[in-house]
BALO-456106 format. One line per 10 residues: number of its first residue (from 0); their letters; for each residue x, y, z of N, C-alpha, C. Coordinates in steps of 0.1 Angstrom, whole numbers, plus 5000, padded with zeros to 4 digits. Layout:
BALO-456106
NUM = A = X,Y,Z,X,Y,Z,X,Y,Z | ...
This chain:
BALO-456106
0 = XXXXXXXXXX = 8514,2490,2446,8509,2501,2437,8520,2504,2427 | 8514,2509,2414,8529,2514,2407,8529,2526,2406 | 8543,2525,2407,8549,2542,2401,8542,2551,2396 | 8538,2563,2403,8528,2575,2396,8534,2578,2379 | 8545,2572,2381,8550,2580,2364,8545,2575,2350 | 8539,2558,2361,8536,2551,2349,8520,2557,2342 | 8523,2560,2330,8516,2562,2322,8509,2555,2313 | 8495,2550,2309,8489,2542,2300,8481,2552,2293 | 8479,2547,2275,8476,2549,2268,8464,2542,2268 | 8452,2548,2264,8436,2538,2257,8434,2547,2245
10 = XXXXXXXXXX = 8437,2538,2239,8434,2542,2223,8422,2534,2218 | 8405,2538,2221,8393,2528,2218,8382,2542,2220 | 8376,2534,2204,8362,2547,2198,8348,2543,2212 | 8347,2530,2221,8339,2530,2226,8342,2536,2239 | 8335,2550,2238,8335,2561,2253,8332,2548,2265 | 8322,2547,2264,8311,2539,2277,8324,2529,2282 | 8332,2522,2276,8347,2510,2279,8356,2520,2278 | 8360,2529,2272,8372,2536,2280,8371,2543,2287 | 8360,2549,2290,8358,2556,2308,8357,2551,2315 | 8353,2534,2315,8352,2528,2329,8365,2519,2335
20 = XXXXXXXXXX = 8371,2519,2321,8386,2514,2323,8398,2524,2326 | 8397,2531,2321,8403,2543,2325,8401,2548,2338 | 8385,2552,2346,8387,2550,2359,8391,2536,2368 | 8391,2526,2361,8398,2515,2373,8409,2517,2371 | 8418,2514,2359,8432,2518,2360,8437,2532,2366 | 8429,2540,2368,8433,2555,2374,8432,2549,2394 | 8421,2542,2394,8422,2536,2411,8433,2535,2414 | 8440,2521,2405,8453,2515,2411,8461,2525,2406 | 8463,2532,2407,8477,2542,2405,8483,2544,2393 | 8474,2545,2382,8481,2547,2369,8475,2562,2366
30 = XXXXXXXXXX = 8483,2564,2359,8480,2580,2351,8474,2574,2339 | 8464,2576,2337,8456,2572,2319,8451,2586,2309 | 8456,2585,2295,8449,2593,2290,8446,2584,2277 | 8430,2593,2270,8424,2583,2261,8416,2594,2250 | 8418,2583,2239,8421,2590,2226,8409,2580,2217 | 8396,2588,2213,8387,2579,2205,8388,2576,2189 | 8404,2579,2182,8404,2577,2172,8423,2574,2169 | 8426,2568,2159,8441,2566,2154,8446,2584,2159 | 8444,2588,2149,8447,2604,2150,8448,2611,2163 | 8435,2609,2170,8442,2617,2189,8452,2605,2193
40 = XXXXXXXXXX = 8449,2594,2189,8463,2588,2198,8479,2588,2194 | 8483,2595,2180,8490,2598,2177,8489,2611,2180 | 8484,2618,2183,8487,2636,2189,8492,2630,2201 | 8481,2627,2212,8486,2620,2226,8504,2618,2226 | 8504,2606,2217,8518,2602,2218,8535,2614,2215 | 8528,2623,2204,8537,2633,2202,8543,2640,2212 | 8530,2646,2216,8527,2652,2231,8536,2650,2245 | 8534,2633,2245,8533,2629,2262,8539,2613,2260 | 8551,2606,2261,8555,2595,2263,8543,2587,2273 | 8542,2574,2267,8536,2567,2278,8549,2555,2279
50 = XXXXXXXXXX = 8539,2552,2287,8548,2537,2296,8540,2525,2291 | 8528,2521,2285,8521,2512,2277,8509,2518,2270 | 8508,2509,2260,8497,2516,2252,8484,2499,2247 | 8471,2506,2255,8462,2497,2257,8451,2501,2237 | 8454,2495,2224,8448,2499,2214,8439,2491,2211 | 8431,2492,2204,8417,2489,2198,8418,2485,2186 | 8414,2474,2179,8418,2470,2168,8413,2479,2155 | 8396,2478,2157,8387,2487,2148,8384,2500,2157 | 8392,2511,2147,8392,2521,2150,8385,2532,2138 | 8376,2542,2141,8368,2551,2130,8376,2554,2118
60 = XXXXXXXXXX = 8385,2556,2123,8399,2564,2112,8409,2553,2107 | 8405,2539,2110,8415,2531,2105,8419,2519,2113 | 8428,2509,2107,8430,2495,2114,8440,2501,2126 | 8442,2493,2140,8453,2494,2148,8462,2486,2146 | 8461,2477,2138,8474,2466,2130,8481,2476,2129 | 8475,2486,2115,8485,2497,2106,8492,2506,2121 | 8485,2508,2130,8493,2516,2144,8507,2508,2146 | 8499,2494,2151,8508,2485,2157,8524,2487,2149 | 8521,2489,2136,8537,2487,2127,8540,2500,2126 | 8533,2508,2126,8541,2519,2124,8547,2526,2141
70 = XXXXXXXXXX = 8541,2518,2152,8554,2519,2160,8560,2512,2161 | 8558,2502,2155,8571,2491,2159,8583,2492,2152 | 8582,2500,2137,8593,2506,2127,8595,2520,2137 | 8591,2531,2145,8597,2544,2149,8604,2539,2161 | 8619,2545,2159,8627,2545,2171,8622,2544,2181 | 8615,2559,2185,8607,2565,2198,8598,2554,2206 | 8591,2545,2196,8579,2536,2199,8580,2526,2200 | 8590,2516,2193,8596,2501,2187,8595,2493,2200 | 8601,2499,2214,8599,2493,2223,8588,2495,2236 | 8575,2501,2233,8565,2509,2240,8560,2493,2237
80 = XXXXXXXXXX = 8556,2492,2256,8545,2480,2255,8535,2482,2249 | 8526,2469,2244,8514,2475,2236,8502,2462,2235 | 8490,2465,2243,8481,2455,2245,8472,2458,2237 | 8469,2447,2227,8457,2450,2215,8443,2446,2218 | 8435,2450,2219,8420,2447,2222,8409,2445,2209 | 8405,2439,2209,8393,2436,2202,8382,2427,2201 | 8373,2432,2194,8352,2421,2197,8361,2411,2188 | 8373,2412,2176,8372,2402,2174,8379,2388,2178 | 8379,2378,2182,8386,2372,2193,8388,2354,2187 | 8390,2355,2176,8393,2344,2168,8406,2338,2172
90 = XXXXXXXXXX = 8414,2328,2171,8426,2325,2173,8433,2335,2162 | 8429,2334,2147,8442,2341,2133,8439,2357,2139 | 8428,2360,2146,8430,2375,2150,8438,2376,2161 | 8446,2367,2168,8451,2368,2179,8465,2369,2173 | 8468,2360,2164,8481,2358,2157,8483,2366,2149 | 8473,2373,2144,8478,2384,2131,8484,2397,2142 | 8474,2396,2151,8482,2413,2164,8492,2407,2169 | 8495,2395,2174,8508,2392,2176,8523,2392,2165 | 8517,2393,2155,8529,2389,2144,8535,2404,2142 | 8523,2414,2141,8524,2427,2133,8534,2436,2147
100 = XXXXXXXXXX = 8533,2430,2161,8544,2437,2168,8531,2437,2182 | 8521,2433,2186,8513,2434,2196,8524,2428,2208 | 8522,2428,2219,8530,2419,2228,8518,2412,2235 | 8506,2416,2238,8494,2407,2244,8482,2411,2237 | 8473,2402,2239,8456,2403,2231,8448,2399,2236 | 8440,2408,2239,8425,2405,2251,8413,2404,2241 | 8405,2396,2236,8398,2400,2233,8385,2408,2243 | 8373,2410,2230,8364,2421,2245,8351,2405,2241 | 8343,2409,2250,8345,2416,2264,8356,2408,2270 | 8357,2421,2280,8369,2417,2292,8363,2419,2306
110 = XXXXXXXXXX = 8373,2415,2314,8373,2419,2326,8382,2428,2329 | 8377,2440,2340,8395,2448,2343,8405,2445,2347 | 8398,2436,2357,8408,2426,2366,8419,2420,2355 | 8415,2416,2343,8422,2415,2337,8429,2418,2329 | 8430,2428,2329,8433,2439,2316,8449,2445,2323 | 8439,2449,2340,8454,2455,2348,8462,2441,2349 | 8464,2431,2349,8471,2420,2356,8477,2423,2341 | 8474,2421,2333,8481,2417,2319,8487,2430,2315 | 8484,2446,2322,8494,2452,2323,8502,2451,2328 | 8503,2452,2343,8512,2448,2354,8524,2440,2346
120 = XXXXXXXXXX = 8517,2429,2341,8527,2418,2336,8537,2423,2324 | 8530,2431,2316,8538,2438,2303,8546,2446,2309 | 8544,2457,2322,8552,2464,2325,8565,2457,2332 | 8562,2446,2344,8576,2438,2341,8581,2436,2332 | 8579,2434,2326,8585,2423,2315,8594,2435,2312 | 8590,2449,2307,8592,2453,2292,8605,2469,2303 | 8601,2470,2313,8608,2483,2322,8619,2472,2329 | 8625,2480,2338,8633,2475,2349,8628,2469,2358 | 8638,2458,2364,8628,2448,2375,8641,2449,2387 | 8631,2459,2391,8644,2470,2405,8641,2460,2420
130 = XXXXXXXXXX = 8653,2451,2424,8655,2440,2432,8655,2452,2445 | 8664,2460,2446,8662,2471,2455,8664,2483,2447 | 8667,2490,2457,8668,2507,2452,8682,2505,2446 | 8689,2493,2445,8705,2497,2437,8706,2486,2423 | 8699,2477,2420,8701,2472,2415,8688,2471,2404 | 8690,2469,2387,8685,2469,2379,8687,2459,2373 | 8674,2452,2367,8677,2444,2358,8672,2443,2343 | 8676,2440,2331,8673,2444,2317,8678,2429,2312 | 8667,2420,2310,8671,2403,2303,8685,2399,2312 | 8694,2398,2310,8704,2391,2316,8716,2406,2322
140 = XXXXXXXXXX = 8717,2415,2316,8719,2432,2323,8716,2431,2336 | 8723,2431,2345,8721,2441,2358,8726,2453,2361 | 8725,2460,2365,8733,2475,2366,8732,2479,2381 | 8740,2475,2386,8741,2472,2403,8748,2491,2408 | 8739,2497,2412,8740,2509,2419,8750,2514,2429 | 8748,2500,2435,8751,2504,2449,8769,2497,2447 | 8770,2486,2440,8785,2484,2437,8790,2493,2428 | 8782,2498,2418,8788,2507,2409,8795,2495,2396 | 8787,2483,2393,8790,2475,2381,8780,2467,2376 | 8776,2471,2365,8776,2464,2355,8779,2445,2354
150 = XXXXXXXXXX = 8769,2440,2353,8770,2424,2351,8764,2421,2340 | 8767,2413,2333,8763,2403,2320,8760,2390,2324 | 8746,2385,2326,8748,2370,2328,8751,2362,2342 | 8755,2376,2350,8761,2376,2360,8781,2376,2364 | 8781,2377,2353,8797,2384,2353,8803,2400,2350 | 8813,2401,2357,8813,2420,2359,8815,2422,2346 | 8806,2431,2339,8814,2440,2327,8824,2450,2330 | 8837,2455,2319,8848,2457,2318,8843,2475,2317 | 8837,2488,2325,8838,2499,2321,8843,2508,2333 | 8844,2516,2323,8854,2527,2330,8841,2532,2342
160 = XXXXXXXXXX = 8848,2541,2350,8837,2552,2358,8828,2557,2356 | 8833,2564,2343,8828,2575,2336,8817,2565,2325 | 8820,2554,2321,8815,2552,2310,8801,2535,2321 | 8800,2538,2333,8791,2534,2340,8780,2542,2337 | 8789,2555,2347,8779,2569,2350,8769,2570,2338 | 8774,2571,2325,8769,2568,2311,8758,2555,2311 | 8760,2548,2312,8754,2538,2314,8741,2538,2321 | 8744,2546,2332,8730,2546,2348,8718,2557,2338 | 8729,2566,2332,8718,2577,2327,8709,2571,2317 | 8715,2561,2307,8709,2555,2294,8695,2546,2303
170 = XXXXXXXXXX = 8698,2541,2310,8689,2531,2316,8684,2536,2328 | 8681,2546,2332,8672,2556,2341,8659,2555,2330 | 8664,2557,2314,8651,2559,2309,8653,2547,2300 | 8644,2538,2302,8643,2529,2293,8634,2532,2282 | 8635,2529,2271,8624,2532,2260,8624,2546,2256 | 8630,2555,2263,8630,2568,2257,8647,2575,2250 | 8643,2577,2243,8655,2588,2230,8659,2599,2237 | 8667,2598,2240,8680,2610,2249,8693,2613,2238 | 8688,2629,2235,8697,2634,2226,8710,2637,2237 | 8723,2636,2224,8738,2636,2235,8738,2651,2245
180 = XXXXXXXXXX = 8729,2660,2238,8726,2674,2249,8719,2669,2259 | 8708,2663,2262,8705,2654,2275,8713,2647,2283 | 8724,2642,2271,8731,2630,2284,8744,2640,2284 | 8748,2650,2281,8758,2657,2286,8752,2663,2298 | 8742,2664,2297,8732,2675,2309,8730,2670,2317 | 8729,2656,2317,8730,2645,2334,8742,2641,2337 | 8753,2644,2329,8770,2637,2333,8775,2655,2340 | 8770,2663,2337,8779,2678,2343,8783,2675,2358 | 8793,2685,2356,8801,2680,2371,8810,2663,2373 | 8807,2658,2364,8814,2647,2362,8829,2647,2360
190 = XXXXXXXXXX = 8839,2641,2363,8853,2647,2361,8857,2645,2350 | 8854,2638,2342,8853,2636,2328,8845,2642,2323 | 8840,2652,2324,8827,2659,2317,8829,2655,2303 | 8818,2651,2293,8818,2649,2279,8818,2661,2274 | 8822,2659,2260,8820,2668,2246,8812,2660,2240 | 8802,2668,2225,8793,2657,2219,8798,2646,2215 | 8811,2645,2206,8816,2635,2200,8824,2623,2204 | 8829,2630,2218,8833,2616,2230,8819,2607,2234 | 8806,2611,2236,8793,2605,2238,8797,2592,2230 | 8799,2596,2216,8795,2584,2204,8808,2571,2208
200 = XXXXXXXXXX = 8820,2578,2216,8830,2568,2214,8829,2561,2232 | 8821,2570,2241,8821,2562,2248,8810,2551,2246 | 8796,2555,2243,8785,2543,2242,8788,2529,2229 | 8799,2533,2223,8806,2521,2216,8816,2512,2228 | 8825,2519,2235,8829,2509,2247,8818,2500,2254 | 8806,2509,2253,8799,2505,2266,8793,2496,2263 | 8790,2492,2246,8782,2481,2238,8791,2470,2237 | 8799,2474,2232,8812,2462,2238,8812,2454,2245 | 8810,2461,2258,8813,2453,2274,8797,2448,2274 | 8788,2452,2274,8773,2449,2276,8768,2438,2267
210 = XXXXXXXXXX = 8773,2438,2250,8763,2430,2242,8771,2418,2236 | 8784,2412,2243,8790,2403,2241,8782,2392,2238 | 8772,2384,2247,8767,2373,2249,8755,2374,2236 | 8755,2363,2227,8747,2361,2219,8732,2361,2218 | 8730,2353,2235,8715,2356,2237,8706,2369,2244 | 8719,2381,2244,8711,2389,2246,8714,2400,2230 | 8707,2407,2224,8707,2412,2216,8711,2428,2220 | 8710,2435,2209,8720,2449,2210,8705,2456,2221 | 8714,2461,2230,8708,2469,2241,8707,2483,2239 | 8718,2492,2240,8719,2504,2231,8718,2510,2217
220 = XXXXXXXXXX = 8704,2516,2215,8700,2518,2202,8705,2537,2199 | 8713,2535,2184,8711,2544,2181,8701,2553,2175 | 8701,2563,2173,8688,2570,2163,8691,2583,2155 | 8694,2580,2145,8702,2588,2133,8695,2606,2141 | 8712,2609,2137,8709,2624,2140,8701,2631,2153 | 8702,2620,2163,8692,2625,2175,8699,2619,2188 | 8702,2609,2192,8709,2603,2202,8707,2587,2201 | 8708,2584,2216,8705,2569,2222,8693,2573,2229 | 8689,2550,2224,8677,2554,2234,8679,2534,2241 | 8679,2533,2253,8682,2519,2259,8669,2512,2254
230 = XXXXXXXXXX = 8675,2502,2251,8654,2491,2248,8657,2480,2262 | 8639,2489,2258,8634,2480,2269,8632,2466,2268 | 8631,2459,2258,8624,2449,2257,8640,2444,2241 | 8642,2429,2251,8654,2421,2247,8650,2422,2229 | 8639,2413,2226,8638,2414,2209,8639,2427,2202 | 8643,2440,2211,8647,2448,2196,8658,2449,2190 | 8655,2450,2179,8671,2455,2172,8677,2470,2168 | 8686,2473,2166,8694,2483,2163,8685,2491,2157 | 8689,2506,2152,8680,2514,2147,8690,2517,2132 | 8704,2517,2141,8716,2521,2131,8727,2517,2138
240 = X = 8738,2515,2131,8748,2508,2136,8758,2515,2146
């Protein structure tokens, strides 16, 4: 079963298919909420982080391509899994949702059976793939708990104590934007306790030691005037330098 935390999005104008998918996905243990137009699913999102978002191509208020990009350009969203659905189910409609930032495409009809499997699958892929309770993995990243290090590739990365502890907090939340008043607020009591401005100079060590290797791309994203936010998913890039 997954994690009660995980949260899905259905963003689709047909009531009769998102209440019947929305109660199977609610069986297996997801939290679902559902939005019949562009506009509630952007309130939704304001509102309430999800963990994947299930969108509708033809929507009353507008195309879900234009969704697709406009989270794939916002910090907050860039790395939010995202399964595109649609009646229309042509091969160039499958390639155009793929190009514009979709990660999977079902067309309808569907099955649920497969809808959840092809979440399931996006949510590996795109969260942490927790080997036990100490150990994380992020593309070639591990962040090993229980030794208390950091691997690249499978070799130890070079960080301090303090700048681990930093590390565990960033990647506790993957995909979400944690202002440096958050991540001072999970380091307190730390013997190093941060100031705001030490934040910025430790997560530059930390990028360092983490994004050496070529085939994995920058892991820690900044986001102007707001904080870090860890991506989930290896193809994103930087927000700011």
């Amino acid at each position: 079963m997954p994690n009660m935390t995980e949260h899905i999005l259905l963003i689709d104008d047909d009531l009769r298919l998102s209440a019947m998918v929305g109660d199977y996905l609610s069986s297996h243990g997801y939290q679902v909420s559902r939005a019949p137009t562009l506009a509630a699913g952007r309130a939704l999102l304001a509102r309430q982080p999800c963990d994947a978002l299930v969108l509708d191509l033809m929507l009353p208020d507008g195309d879900g391509l234009d969704m697709c990009r406009e989270l794939r350009t916002a910090p907050r969203t860039r790395g939010l899994p995202l399964l595109m659905l649609s009646a229309r189910g042509e091969p160039t409609d499958r390639i155009v949702g793929l190009e514009v930032g979709a990660d999977d495409y079902l067309p309808k009809p569907f099955e649920p059976r497969e809808l959840l499997a092809r979440l399931r699958a996006l949510l590996r892929r795109t969260g942490p793939v927790v080997q036990d309770d100490d150990v994380w993995r992020f593309g070639l990243l591990e962040v090993d708990n229980g030794l208390r290090q950091a691997r690249l590739d499978g070799k130890p990365c070079e960080l301090t104590a303090y700048q681990f502890d930093l590390l565990v907090v960033l990647a506790q939340h993957p995909g979400r934007v944690l202002s440096r008043d958050q991540i001072m607020d999970a380091l307190k009591g730390h013997p190093l306790e941060a100031f705001d401005r030490s934040i910025d100079v430790h997560v530059s060590r930390i990028r360092s030691a983490i994004e050496v290797d070529p085939k994995e791309p920058r892991r820690i994203l900044t986001v102007r005037g707001v904080g870090y936010v860890f991506a989930k998913k290896q193809d994103t890039d930087t927000v700011a330098p």
